[in-house]
C-alpha positions as CSV (number, residue, x, y, z in Angstrom):
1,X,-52.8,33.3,56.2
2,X,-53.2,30.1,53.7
3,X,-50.5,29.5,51.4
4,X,-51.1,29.3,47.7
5,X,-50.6,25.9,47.4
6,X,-53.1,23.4,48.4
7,X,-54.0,19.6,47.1
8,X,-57.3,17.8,45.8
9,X,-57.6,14.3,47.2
10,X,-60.0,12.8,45.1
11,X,-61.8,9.7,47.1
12,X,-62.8,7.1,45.3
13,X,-64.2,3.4,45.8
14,X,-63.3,0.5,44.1
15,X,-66.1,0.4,41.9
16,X,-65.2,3.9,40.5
17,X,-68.1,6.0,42.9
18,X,-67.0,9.2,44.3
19,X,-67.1,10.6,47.7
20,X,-68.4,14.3,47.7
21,X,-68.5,16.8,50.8
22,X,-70.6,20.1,51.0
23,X,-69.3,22.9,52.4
24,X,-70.9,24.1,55.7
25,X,-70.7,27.5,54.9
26,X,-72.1,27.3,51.4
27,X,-74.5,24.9,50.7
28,X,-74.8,23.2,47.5
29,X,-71.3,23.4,47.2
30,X,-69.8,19.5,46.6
31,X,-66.3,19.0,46.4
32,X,-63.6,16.3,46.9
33,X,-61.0,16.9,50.1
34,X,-59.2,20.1,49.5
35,X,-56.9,21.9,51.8
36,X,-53.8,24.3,51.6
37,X,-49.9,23.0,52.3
38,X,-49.1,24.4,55.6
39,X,-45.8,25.6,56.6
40,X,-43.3,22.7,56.4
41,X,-45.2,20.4,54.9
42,X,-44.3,17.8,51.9
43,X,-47.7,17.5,49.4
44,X,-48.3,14.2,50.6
45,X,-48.7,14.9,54.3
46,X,-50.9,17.5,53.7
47,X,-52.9,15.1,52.1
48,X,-53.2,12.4,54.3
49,X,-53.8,15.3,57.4
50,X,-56.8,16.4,55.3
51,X,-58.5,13.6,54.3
52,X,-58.1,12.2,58.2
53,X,-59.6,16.4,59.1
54,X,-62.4,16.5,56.8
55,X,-63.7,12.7,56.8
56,X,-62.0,11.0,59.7
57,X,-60.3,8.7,57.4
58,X,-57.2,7.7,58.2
59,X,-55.2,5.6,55.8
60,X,-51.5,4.7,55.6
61,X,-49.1,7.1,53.3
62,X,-48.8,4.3,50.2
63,X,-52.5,4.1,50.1
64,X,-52.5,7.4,48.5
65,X,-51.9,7.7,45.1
66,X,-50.2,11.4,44.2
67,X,-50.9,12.2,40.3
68,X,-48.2,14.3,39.5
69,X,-50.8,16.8,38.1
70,X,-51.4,20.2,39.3
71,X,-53.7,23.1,38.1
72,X,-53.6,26.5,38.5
73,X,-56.9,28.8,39.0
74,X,-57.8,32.0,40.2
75,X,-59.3,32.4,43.8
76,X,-62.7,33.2,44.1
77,X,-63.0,37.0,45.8
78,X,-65.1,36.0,48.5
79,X,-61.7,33.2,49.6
80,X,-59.2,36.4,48.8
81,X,-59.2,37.1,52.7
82,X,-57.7,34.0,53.9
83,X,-54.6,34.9,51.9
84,X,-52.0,37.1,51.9
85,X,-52.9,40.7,49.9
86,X,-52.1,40.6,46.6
87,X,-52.1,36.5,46.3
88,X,-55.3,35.5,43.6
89,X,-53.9,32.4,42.5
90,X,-53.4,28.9,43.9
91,X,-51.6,25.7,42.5
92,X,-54.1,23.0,43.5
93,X,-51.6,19.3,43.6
94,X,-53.7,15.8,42.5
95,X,-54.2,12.9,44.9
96,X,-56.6,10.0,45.0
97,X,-57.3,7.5,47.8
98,X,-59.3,4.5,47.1
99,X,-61.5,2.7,50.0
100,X,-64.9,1.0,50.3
101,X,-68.1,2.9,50.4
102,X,-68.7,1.8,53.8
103,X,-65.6,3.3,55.2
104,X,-66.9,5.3,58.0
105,X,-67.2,9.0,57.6
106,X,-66.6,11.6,60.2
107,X,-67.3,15.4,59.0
108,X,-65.3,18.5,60.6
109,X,-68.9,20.1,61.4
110,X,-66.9,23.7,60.8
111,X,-66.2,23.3,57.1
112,X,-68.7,20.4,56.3
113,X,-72.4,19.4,56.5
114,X,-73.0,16.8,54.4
115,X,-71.1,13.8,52.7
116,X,-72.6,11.6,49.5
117,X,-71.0,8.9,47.0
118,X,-72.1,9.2,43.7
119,X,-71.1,7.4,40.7
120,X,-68.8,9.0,38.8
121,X,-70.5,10.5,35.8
122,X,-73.3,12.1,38.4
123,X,-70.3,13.9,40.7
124,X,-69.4,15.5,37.4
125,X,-72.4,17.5,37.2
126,X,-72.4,18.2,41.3
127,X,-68.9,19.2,42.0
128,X,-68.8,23.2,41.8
129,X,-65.0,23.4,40.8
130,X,-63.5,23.1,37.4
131,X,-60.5,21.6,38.8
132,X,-62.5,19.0,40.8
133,X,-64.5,17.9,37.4
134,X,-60.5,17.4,35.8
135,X,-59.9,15.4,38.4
136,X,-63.0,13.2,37.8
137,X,-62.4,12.5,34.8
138,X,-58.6,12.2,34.7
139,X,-59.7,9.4,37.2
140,X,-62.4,7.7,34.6
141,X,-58.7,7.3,32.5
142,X,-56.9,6.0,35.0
143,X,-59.3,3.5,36.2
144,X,-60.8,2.9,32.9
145,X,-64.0,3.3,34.2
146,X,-67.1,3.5,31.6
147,X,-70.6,5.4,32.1
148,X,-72.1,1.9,33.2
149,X,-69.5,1.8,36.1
150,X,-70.7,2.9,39.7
């Protein structure tokens, strides 16, 4: 059973374009690495072991930037199964992890079928989750990036 407690890596490259995933199981669905702390784990490692499951990146621990932000939301019923009866909301932690757009990418085939950048002000409009868009644009902030960027 998944804990309720999980972190958003957002991926990002220098020139403020953001790396999106689909879910294999639901198409149309973009997102930014997500995954759930397992047992044991600080945030951080979870979000290195992630990123290096769902994209095959691997990048050393200070090359992740943890935001100190979290956000709470409801879990959608048809994810209610993977946790524990009862559970229906999960504390989602803020990371970011900036590399080049041609940093190889390497899908998990089981939870992904497709990966895309987009420039920032596009993956607002094709990330499904609330959460995700937050992230975006907390990230347009902290980069100062403008609509003309990407």
């Amino acid at each position: 059973m998944k804990r309720p407690q999980s972190v958003l890596v957002l991926i990002h490259s220098p020139d403020g374009a953001i790396l999106l995933i689909e879910r294999a199981k639901h198409p149309g669905f973009w997102q930014s690495v997500t995954g759930s702390v397992e047992a044991g784990e600080s945030l951080a490692d979870t979000a290195r072991r992630e990123v290096a499951e769902e994209t095959g990146i691997i990048a050393p621990p200070d090359a992740f930037e943890r935001w100190h932000h979290s956000s709470r939301f409801e879990i959608f019923p048809i994810w209610r199964n993977r946790y524990p009866p009862g559970v229906t909301h999960n504390t989602e932690h803020m990371f970011s992890l900036c590399v080049p757009r041609d940093t190889p990418i390497t899908l998990a085939p089981d939870e992904h079928r497709d990966w895309r950048w987009l420039p920032w002000h596009d993956a607002l409009d094709a990330v499904f989750s609330w959460t995700n868009r937050d992230a975006i644009r907390m990230l347009t902030q902290r980069k100062n990036l403008h609509p003309a960027t990407a």
